[in-house]
N, C-alpha and C positions, 0 to 999 in steps of 0.2 A: 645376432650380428648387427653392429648397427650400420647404417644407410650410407653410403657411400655419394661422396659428388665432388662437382670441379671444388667448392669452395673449402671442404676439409684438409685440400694438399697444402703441401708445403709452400710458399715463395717462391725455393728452388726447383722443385717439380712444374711451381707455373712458370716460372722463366724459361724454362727448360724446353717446355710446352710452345710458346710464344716464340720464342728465339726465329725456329728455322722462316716464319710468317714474313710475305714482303711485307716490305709499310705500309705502302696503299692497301691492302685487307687488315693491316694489322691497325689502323687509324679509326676504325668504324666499332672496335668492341673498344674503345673507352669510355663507350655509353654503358657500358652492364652493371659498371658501380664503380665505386671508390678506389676498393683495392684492386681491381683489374686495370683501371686508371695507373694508379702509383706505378703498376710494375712495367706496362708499358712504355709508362714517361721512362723508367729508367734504361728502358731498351732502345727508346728514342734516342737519349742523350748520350748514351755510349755510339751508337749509329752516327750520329751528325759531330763524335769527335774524329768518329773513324772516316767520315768525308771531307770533314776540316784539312787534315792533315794527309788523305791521299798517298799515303806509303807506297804504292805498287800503281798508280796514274799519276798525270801532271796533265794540266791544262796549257791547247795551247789556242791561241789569240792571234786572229787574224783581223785587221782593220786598217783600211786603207780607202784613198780616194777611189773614185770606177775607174777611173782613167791609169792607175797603177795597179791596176786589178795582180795584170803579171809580173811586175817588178816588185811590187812589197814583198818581205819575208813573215814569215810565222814569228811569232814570238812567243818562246817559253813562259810562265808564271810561276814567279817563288811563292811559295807559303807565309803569310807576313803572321797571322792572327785573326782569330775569334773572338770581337768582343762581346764578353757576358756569358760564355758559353760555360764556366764555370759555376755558376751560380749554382748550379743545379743540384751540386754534390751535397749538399746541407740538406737537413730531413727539416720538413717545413707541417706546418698542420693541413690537414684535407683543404680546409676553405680558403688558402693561400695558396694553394699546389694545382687547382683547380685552370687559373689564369696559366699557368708556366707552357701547357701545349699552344696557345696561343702568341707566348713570347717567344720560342724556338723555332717560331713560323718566320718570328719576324727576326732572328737572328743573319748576320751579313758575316762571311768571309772574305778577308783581304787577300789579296795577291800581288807582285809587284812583277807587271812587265819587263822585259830586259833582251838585249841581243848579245845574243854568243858569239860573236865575233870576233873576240880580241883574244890572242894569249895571253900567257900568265906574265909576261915580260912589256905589255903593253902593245904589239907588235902587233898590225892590222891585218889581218890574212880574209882573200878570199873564202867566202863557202862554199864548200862544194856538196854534188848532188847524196842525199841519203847520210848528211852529219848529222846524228843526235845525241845527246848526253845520255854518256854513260855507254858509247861504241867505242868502236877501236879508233878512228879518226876523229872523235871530240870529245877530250878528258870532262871529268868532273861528271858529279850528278844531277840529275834533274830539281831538286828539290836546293840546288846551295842558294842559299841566301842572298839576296843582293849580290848575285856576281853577275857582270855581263855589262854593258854599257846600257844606260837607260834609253828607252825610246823616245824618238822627238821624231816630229814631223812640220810641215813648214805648208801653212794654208793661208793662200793668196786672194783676196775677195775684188773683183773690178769695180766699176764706180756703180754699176747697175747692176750687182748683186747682192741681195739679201741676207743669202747664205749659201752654205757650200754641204756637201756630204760627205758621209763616212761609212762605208760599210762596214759590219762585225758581224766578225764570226766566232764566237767559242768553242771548242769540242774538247771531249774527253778524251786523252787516248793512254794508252798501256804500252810500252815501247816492250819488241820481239827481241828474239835471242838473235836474230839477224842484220845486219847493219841496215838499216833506214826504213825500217818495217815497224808495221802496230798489230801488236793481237789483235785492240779493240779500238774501236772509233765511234764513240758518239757524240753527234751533236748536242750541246748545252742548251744555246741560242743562238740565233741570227737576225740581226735587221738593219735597217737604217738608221745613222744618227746624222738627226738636220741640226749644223753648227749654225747659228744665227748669227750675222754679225754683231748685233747690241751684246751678246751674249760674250763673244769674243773679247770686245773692248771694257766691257765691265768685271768679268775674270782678269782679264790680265790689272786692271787700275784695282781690286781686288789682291791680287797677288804682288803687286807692287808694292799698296799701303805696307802689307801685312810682314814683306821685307824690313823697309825704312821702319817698321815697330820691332822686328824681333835683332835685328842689327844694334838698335841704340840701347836694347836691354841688355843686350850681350856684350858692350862698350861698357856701363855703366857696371855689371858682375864683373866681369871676367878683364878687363881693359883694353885695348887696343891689339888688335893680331891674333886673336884668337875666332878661332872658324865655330859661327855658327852649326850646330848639329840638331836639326831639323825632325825630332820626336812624329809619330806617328800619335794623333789624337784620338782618345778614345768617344768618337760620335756617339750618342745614345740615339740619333735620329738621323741616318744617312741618306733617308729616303728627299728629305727636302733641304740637302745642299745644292746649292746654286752651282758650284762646281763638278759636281755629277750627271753623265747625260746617259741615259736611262736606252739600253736595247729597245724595251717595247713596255705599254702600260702597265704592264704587271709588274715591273720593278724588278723583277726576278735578279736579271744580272744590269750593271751599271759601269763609268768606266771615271774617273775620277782624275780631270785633266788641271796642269798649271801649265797658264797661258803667258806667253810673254813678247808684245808687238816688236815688230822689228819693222826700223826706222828706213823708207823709200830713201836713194840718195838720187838723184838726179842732177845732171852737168847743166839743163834746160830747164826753164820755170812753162810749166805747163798753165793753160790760161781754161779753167776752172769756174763753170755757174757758180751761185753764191749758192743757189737750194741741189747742189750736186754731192753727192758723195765722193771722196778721195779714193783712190786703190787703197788698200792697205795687206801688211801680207804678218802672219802669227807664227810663231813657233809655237805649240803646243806640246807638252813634255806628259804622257803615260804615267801618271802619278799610281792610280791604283788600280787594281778591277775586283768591282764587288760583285758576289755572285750569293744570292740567297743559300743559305746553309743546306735548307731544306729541301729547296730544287736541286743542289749538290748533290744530297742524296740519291734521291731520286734517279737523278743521271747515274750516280755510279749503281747502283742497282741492276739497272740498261744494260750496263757494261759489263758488271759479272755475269747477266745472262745469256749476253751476246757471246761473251767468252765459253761459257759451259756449253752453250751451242753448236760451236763452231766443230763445223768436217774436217779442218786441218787441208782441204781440197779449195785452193782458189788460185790463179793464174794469174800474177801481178807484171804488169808493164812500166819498166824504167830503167835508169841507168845507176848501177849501183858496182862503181870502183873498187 
């Protein structure tokens, strides 16, 4: 009879094998060789589509000034895309396959903030306590696509301020069979984002140029009257745009803002040192939110275990109409 081991089985008996492994244990045997490597990556790459795209969670996004700690709302996030996450499906040689766990590290999922706010007829309705998509009280699903009005917020800087803040919060969550409830909640990330005012004025002069350029190209195609439609770009380097302000040093999640100043009017001419700064005040418009693929993961992992956990025994406080 001859000798039996891991390496005689099939592919599918090692997948098979591998499958039920979290990441985190299952990351440290792609040192045993090659083909234990290959089949991994492949169990990676199915893993980080099924985070990509978040079928049964949605993220949601909280950020706001401290001082609007309690007035801002949560905002949902659509699904936009995975750039490069594709790549992976083509069978490549070992010494080229080698690099790919390191570029799925550095893979980025888009998102596109938005508020549910509005009905389907334009018509601006109050929220009320315990709406979430996909209840009896707010149609549609978590996941639709650009629907909802974009977020914009409006940040005021004095003549002797540098910069301003923003808090961010991420969290995963699983929406219940009950109206305004979550199986699961877990935190993504959280911290502080310090908006700089250079920062501000050079996004928005930034976002301006890049208007008056894509306006005259779209005069010169298309002729006069025809509406700009604004392509989502595929970055190969997201970590070092100037438009991105990054949760915390690891890069992990990021939030991707277009800045656009908005002009003081005054009835009175205010009398102004020469080395003084002016007030100035930005609208800033939620353009994306990037979240590492891989830390996606991760979180949702959190989340399916938080779920398998749970006693179904807990004692919620609120008001739910």
């Amino acid at each position: 009879m001859s000798e039996c081991y891991l390496y005689r089985l099939p592919n599918e008996l090692l997948l098979h094998l591998f499958a039920p492994i979290p990441t985190p244990e299952l990351l440290p045997l792609t040192t045993l060789s090659h083909r234990i490597y290959t089949i991994i990556l492949r169990i990676l790459h199915n893993r980080l589509i099924a985070a990509a795209y978040l079928h049964s969670h949605t993220l949601l996004l909280e950020c706001y000034q401290p001082s609007a700690k309690l007035t801002e709302p949560n905002y949902f996030c659509a699904y936009l895309g995975t750039d490069g996450l594709s790549i992976y499906d083509e069978p490549e040689p070992n010494e080229k396959r080698v690099g790919r766990l390191r570029d799925m590290h550095n893979l980025y999922s888009r998102f596109r903030p938005h508020r549910r706010d509005l009905e389907a007829d334009g018509r601006r309705v109050l929220p009320r306590p315990g709406d979430v998509p996909g209840s009896r009280t707010f149609p549609g699903t978590v996941q639709d696509r650009h629907q909802g009005e974009t977020v914009k917020q409006t940040l005021g800087l004095d003549p002797h301020e540098l910069f301003t803040q923003l808090v961010a919060q991420i969290n995963l969550v699983k929406i219940g069979p009950r109206n305004g409830l979550f199986t699961c909640f877990v935190g993504v990330e959280d911290g502080v984002l310090r908006v700089w005012r250079d920062w501000l004025r050079d996004t928005a002069e930034k976002g301006r140029t890049a208007n008056i350029h894509d306006s005259r190209q779209n005069v010169e195609q298309n002729g006069k009257g025809k509406e700009v439609v604004r392509a989502i770009e595929n970055n190969e380097n997201d970590t070092e745009d100037s438009q991105v302000l990054w949760v915390n040093p690891l890069k992990n999640t990021g939030i991707r803002f277009n800045v656009r100043e908005r002009k003081l009017h005054r009835d009175a001419p205010i009398l102004i040192r020469s080395d003084e700064d002016m007030p100035v005040s930005y609208e800033i418009e939620y353009d994306e939110l990037l979240i590492r693929t891989s830390h996606l993961l991760l979180m949702l992992e959190k989340s399916m275990v938080q779920e398998d956990n749970s006693s179904g025994k807990a004692v919620v406080f609120g008001s739910f109409g």
